[in-house]
C-alpha positions in Angstrom: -7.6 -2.4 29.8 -11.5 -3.4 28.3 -10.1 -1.5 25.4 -7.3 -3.8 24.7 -9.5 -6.4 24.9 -12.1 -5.3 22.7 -9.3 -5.0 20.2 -8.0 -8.6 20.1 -8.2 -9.6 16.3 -7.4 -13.3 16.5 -5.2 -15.9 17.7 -2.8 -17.3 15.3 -0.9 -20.7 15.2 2.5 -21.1 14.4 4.6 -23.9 14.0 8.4 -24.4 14.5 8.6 -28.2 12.9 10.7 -30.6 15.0 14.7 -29.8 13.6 13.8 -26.5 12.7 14.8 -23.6 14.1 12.1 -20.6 12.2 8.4 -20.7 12.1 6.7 -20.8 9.0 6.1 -17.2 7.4 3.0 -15.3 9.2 0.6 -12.7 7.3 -0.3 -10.1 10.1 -2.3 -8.6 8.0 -2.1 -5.1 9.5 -2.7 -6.4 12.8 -0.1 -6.4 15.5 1.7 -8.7 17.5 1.2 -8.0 21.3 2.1 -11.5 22.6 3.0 -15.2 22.7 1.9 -18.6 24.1 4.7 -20.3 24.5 3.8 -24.7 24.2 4.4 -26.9 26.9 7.1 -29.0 25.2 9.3 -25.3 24.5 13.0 -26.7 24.6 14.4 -23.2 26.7 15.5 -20.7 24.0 15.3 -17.0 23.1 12.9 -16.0 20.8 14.3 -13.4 17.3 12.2 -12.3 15.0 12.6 -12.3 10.9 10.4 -9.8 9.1 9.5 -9.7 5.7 8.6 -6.3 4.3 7.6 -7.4 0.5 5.1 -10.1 1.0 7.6 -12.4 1.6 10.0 -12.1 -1.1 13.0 -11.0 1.1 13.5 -11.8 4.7 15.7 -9.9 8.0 16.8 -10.4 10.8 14.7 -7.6 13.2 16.9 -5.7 15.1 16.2 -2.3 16.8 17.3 1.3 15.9 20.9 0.7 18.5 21.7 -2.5 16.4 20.3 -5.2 19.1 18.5 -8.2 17.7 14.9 -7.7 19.4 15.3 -10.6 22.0 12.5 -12.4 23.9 13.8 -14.6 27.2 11.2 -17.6 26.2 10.1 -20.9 28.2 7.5 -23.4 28.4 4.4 -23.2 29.3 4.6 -19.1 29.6 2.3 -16.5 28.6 4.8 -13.6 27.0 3.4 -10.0 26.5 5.4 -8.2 24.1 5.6 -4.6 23.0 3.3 -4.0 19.9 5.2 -0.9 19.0 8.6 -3.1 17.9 6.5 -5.4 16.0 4.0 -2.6 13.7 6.1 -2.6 10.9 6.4 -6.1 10.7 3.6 -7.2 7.8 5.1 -10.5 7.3 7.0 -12.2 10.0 9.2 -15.7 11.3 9.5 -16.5 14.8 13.1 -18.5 15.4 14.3 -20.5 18.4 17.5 -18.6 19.1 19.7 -15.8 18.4 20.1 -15.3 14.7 24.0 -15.9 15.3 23.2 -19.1 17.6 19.9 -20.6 16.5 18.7 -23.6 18.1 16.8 -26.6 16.8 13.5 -27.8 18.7 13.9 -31.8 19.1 9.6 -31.5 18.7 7.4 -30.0 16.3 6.4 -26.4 18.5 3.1 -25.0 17.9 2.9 -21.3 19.5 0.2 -18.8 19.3 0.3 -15.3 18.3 -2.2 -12.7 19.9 -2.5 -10.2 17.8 -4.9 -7.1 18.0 -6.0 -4.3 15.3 -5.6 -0.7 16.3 -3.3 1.4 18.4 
């Protein structure tokens, strides 16, 4: 475990804006994402993930190698660990609120934080 810690690289904001359903684009910068803070004003939706391969050029929808869109159940107020193997391809990535086939507005600007880490 203090090895996990001593690899924390940073927090990073992120902001869904009130209306919208993606994040603004993120640079991980080679790090990778190993989990969320979800905001206290959340409205309850999944979280799906866009990733961006080519500095931001093109954008897709992240699914995994059987087809299924990499889901995250999401709420307020919640501290979400997530697998850093699904996200360290990802260089470039989008947080939405929703499914990619059913996205869902937030009624308030959401600011969530990334915790990303370098290394394995």
């Amino acid at each position: 475990m203090l090895g996990f810690l001593s690899n924390v690289h940073e927090t990073i904001d992120v902001a869904v804006p009130a209306g919208m359903t993606l994040s603004e684009s993120v640079d991980l910068a080679g790090a990778r994402l190993v989990a969320v803070v979800m905001p206290s004003n959340w409205m309850a939706a999944a979280l799906t993930f866009q990733v961006s391969h080519d500095g931001g050029q093109h954008w897709a929808d992240m699914y995994d190698s059987d087809g299924k869109e990499i889901t995250v159940a999401a709420a307020a107020s919640r501290f979400i660990a997530l697998n850093p193997a699904l996200f360290s391809m990802a260089p470039m990535i989008k947080v939405r609120s929703g499914l990619g086939s059913a996205s869902m507005p937030q009624t308030e600007g959401c600011m969530l934080h990334f915790i990303v880490r370098n290394g394995d």
